[in-house]
Structure formats: structure tokens, C-alpha cells
N, C-alpha and C positions, 0 to 999 in steps of 0.2 A: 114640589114647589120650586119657583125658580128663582133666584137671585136680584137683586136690583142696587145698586147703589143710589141711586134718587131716592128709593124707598125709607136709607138709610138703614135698612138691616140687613144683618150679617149672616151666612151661613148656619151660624153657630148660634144666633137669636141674639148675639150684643150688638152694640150700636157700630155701625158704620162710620169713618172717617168719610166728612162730609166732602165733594170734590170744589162745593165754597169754599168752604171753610180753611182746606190745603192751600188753593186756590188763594185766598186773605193772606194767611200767613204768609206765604213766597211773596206776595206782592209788597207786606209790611216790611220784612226781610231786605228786600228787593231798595224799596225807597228808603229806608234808613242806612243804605250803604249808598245811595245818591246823595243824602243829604250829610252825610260824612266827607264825602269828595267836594262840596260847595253848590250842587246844584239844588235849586230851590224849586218845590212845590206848585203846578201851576192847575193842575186839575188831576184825578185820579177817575178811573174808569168809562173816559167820556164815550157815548156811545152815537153813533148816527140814527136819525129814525129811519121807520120801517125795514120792511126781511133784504135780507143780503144786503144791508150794511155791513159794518166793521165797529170797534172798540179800540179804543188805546185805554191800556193799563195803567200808564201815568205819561202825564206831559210834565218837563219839567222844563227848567231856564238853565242855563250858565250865566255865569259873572260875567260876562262879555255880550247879552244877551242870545246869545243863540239858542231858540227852541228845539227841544228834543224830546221826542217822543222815543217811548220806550216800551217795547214788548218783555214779560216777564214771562219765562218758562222755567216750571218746574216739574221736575224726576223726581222718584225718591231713591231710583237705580239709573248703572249708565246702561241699560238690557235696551237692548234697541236702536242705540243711539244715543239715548242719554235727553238732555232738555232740548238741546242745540237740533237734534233731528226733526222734531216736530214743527219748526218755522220754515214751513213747504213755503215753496210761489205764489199758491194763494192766497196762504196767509199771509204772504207780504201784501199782497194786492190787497186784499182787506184793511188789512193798517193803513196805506199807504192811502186808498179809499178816505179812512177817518180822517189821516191827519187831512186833507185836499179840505172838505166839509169844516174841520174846524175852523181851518183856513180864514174859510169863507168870512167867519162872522169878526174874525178882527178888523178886516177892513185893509190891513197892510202886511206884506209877506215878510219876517222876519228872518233871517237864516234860520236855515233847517238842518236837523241830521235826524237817522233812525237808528236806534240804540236798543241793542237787547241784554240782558240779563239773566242770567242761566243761574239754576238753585238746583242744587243736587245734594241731597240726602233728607231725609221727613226733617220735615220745620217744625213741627208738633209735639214733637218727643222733650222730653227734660236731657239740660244739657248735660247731666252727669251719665244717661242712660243712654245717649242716640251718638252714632256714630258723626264723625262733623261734617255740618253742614258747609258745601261750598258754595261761592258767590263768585260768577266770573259775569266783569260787565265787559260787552263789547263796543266800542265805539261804531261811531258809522258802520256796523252790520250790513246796510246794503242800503242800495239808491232807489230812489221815488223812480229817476228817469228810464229805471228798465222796467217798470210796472206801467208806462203811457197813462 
């Protein structure tokens, strides 16, 4: 029998950590340490329609208004690289894709930046039992203008 994490079961017949649900957590994680630093709330997982669109995990504002979109990656090791490796070129171009499309329906382009957020170690665990969880936000991560 073969393994599947969609399936959500486990080699061993328990439940599987769901890759949502990990997924949720880093991203709650994620915006509570936004909304700690002053930035405010403006949409969370907005998606483009149809295939080969793109997602942003959260749009937020600054006090000064400037919209930022934010990619949330999480690890629960640095094996590989860690969160920070898996925001390949195309996934910028994908973001970079959503934010364009959001764009669209405000009407007026407001300053922009692209901001990532790296969550390393399980979000899930109780915090007396899991090793600590880190949160490293990046500012301007990278520009719209090299993605055309």
C-alpha cells in the first residue's frame, strides 16, 4: 500500500498532519506577527481565476499606506534550504501575476512592495513540547520589475 498525504493517513494508520492545515497555521503565525509590527489586514489568500494563476497569502497595508503583499513559507526543518529556498522565479512570477490582477480591480495603483515571511519549526506542536518556532519577515524580498 502506498502512502499519500492528501489521503491524510499515515504509514503507521494515525492521522496525518494535514499540508492545509500546517499550511493555516504558518500563515496565522505569519499575519499575527504583521499585525504586531502595525500592518493592517486587507485580504488573506486572494486567488486569481482559472489554471496557472497565482495566490497571495496575505495582502496587507502599512500606516503610510503602502500595499504589500506577502508570501508565507514554511519548514518545519532548514534540510534543503530551509522556507527561504522554495520561493523559486516562478513563484515570484506567480505572485507577482496575483498581485498585477488585484491591481486591476482597485482602480488606482497604490505603492507597492513584495514581502516574504519564513516560519521555521512545526506551528502545531504545544509550546512547552516543540522546539521554537522562528519568524523572519523580509521586507521588499524582490521586485515585480524583474518578473515583466
Amino acid at each position: 500500500m502506498w502512502f499519500s498525504r492528501k489521503q491524510g493517513v499515515s504509514p503507521a494508520g494515525g492521522a496525518a498532519p494535514s499540508t492545509k492545515r500546517m499550511g493555516d497555521a504558518a500563515e496565522d503565525r505569519a499575519l499575527a506577527h504583521l499585525q504586531a509590527q502595525g500592518l493592517g489586514l486587507v485580504q488573506r489568500n486572494f486567488r486569481t481565476p482559472g489554471r496557472g494563476g497565482g495566490e497571495l497569502d496575505l495582502i496587507m497595508r502599512e500606516r503610510d499606506g503602502t500595499l504589500v503583499f506577502v508570501e508565507v513559507r514554511h519548514r518545519t526543518s532548514a534540510r534543503q534550504g530551509g522556507a527561504a529556498a522554495s520561493i523559486t522565479v516562478q513563484k515570484q512570477r506567480r505572485i507577482v501575476f496575483a498581485a498585477r490582477h488585484f491591481l486591476l480591480r482597485l482602480g488606482s495603483e497604490p505603492p507597492c512592495r513584495f514581502d516574504v515571511v519564513l516560519i521555521q519549526g512545526d506551528t502545531r506542536a504545544q509550546a512547552s513540547t516543540a522546539q521554537a518556532v522562528s519568524v523572519e519577515w523580509i521586507r521588499a524580498a524582490f521586485d515585480a520589475s524583474a518578473h515583466g
